[in-house]
C-alpha positions in Angstrom: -16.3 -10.4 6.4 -16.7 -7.8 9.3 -13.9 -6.1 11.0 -13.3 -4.1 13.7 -9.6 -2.3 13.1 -7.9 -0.3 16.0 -5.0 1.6 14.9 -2.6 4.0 17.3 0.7 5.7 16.0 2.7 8.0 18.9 5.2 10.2 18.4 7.6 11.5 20.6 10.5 14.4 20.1 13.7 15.3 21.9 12.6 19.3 22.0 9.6 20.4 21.4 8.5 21.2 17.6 7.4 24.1 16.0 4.5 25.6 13.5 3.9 21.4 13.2 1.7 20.6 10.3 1.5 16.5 9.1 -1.1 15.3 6.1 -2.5 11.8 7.4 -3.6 9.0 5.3 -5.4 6.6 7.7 -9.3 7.3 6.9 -10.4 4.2 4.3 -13.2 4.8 2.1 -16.1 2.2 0.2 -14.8 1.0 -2.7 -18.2 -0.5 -5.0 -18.4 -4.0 -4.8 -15.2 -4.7 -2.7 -15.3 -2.7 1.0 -18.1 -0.9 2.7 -16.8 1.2 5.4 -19.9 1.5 8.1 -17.8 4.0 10.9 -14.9 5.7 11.2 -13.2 7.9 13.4 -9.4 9.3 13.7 -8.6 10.7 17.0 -5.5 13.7 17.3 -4.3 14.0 20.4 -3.7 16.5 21.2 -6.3 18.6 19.5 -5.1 20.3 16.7 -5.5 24.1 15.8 -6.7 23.4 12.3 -7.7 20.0 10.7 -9.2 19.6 7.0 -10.5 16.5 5.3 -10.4 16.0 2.1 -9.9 13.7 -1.2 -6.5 13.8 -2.9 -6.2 13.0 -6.8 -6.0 9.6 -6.4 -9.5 9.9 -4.2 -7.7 8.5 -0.9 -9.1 10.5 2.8 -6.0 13.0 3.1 -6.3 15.3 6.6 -4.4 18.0 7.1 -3.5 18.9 10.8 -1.7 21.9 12.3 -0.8 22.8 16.0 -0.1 26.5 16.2 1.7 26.3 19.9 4.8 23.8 20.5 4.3 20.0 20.4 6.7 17.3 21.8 4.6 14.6 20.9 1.5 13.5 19.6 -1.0 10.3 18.8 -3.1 8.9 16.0 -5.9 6.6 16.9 -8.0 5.1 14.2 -10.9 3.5 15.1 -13.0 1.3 12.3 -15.3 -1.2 11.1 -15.2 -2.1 7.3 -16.7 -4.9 6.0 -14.9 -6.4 2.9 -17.1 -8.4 0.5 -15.4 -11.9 -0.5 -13.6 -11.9 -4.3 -15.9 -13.3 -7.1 -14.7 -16.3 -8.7 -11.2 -15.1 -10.8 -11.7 -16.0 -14.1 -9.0 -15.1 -16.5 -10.4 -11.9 -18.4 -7.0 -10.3 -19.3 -5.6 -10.2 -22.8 -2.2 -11.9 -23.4 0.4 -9.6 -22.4 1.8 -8.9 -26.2 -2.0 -7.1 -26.6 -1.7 -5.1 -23.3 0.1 -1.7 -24.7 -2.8 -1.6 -27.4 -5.1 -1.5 -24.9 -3.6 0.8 -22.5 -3.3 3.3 -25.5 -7.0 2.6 -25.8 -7.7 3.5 -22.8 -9.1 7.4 -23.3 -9.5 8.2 -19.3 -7.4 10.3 -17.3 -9.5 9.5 -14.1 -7.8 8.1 -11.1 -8.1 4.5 -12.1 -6.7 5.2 -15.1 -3.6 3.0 -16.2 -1.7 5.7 -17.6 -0.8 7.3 -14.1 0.6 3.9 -13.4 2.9 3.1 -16.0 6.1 5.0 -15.7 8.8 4.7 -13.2 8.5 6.8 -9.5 10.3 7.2 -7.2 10.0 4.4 -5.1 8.8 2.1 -7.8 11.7 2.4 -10.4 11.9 1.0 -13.2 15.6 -0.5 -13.3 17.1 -3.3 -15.4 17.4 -5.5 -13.1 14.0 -5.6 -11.8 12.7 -5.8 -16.0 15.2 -8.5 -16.6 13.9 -10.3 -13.6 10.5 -10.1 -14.3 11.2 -11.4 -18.1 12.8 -14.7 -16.6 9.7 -15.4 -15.6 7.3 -14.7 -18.5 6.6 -17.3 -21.5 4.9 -16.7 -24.7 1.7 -16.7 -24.7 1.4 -15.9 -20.6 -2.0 -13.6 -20.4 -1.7 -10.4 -17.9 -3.3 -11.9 -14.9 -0.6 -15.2 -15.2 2.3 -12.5 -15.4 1.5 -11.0 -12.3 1.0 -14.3 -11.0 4.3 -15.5 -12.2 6.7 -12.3 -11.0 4.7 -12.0 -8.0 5.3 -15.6 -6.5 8.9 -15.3 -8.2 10.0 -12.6 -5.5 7.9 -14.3 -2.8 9.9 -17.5 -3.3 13.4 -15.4 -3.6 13.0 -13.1 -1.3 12.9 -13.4 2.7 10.3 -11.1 5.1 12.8 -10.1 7.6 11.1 -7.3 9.8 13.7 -4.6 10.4 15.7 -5.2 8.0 14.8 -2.1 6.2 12.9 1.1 7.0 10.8 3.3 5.3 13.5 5.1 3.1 15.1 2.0 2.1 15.5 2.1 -1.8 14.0 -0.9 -3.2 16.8 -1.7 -5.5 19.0 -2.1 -2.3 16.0 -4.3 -0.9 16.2 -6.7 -3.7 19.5 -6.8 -4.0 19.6 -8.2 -0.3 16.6 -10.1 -0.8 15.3 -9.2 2.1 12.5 -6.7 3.2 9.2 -5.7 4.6 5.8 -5.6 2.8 6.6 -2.1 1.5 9.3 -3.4 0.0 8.2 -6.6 -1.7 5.4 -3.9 -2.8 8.0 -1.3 -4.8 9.8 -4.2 -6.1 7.1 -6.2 -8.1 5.8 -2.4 -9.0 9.1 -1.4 -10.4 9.0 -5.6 -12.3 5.7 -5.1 -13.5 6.0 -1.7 -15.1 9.3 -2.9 -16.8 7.4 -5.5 -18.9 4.8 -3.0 -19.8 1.8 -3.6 -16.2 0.5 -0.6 -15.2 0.9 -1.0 -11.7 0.6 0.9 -8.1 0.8 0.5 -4.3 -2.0 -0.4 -1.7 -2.0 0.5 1.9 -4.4 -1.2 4.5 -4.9 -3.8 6.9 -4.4 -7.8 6.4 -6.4 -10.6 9.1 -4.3 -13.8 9.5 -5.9 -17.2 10.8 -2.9 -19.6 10.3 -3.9 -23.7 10.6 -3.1 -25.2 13.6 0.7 -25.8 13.5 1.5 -23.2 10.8 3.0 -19.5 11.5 0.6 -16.6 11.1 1.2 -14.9 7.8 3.7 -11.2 7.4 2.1 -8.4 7.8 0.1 -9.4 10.6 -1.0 -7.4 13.1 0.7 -4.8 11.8 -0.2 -1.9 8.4 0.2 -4.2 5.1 0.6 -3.3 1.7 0.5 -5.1 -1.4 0.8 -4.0 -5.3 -2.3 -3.5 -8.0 -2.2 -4.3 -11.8 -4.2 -3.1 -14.9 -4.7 -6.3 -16.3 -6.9 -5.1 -19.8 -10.3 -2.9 -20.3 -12.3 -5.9 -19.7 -10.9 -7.5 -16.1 -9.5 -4.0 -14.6 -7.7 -3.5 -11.6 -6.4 -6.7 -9.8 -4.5 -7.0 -6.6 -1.8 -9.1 -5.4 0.4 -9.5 -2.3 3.7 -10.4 -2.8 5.0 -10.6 0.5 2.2 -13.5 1.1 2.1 -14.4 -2.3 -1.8 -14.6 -2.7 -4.4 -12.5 -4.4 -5.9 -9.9 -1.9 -9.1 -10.6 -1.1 -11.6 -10.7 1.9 -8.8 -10.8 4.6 -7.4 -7.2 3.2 -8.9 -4.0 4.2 -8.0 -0.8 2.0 -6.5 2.4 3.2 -5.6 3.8 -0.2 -4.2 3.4 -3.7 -1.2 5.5 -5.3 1.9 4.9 -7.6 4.1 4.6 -4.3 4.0 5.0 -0.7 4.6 8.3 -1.6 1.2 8.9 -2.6 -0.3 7.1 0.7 2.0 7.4 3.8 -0.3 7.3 6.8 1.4 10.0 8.0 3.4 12.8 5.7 5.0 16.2 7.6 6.6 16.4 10.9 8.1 12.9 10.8 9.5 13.9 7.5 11.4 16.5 9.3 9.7 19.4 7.4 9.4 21.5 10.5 11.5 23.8 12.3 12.4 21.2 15.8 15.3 19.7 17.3 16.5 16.6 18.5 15.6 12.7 17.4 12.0 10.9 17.7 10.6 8.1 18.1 7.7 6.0 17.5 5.4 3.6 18.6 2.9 1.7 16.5 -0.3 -0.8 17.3 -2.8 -2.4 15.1 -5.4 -5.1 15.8 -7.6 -6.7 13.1 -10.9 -8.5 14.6 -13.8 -10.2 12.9 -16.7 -9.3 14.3 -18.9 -12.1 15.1 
């Protein structure tokens, strides 16, 4: 599937800002056998004094911009067209989950991908009792990785609500679940947090999701709008697998990739100034746009 993706983020600030510098995550890359990325392009306005690109350890696009003279706002523009190749056929390649920790120990790779970056609690994907004893409900003997994730994943998608605005960006996700309400980020840190507490390597993926609802039905959250949705290790043999929780649906050709990381820590499109590391005054506020188009 071919997409064109348009992406704009503004900014806007009471009083002007100082020595401004922001790391951007919004530049997707190919990832073999899943997304080609044929163009390209993220627009600053205005210019910058100093921009860098460059991979960060987890090999997602970082840039790194700087103005040197005062800024009271600014913009983002993406413009890209990816093309995501559709899923093969999912055939059940993980090992029950009793025979995962042997595996992970197995596992002699400190790369990237490896599942030993993924297995411990972060910040935003804690590993808390309640989320592990949530998760166990849901688990039987004899349950393989891939129908764990399965399980816990359509668990909080039939417990929890999508209620935009309900939460923001530095909403813990234990006070998320605990509500049983949220956005995709926090659906995302909530089934991370569940599937590292039963032993899942697990991390977060930021991107893009197309909706084409059936005539009659609502379009499906997150449309429209930057998605994320959670990864697993599920065994040597079947890899990385990706599910969205908020949609509760394997991510396939309807997803386009921004980045992988433990957290959103590791891929917030836009890290810096709207963090408040500066030297400014006064509130901000923000604007965001997305649209997701096939290309015929």
């Amino acid at each position: 599937m071919l997409y064109d993706i348009s992406l704009r983020i503004d900014y806007s600030y009471a009083a002007p800002v100082m020595h401004a510098r922001n790391l951007l995550r919004l530049l997707p890359n190919d990832i073999a056998g899943e997304q080609t990325v044929l163009s390209r392009q993220l627009t600053v306005d205005p210019l910058p004094s100093e921009r860098r690109d460059f991979p960060d350890f987890f090999d997602n696009t970082t840039s790194c911009v700087a103005w040197h003279q005062p800024i009271q706002s600014f913009s983002l523009s993406l413009a890209l067209r990816a093309e995501r190749q559709p899923p093969p056929g999912q055939f059940d390649l993980s090992p029950p989950l009793r025979a995962l920790p042997s595996e992970i120990a197995a596992a002699r790779d400190l790369s990237p991908a490896a599942p030993h970056h993924f297995t411990a609690a972060s910040r935003r994907g804690p590993v808390l009792p309640e989320f592990t004893d949530f998760a166990r409900a849901r688990l039987r003997p004899g349950m393989t990785v891939l129908e764990a994730v399965q399980a816990i994943g359509g668990a909080l998608h039939a417990e929890m609500q999508f209620a935009a605005g309900a939460t923001d960006v530095d909403t813990p996700a234990q006070d998320a679940f605990a509500a049983r309400h949220g956005v995709c980020q926090d659906f995302s840190h909530i089934m991370i947090g569940c599937l590292r507490g039963v032993g899942i390597p697990a991390g977060y993926v930021s991107g893009f999701l197309r909706t084409y609802p059936p005539p009659g039905r609502p379009r499906l959250a997150g449309a429209d709008a930057m998605h994320a949705w959670v990864r697993a290790w599920a065994g040597a043999e079947m890899g990385w697998i990706e599910y969205d929780p908020t949609n509760d649906q394997p991510a396939g050709a309807d997803y386009v990739t921004i980045g992988h990381g433990r957290d959103y820590d590791d891929v917030a499109p836009v890290r810096g100034i709207v963090r408040g590391i500066v030297r400014g005054a006064g509130g901000r506020s923000t604007a965001q746009s997305v649209d997701v188009a096939v290309v015929p």
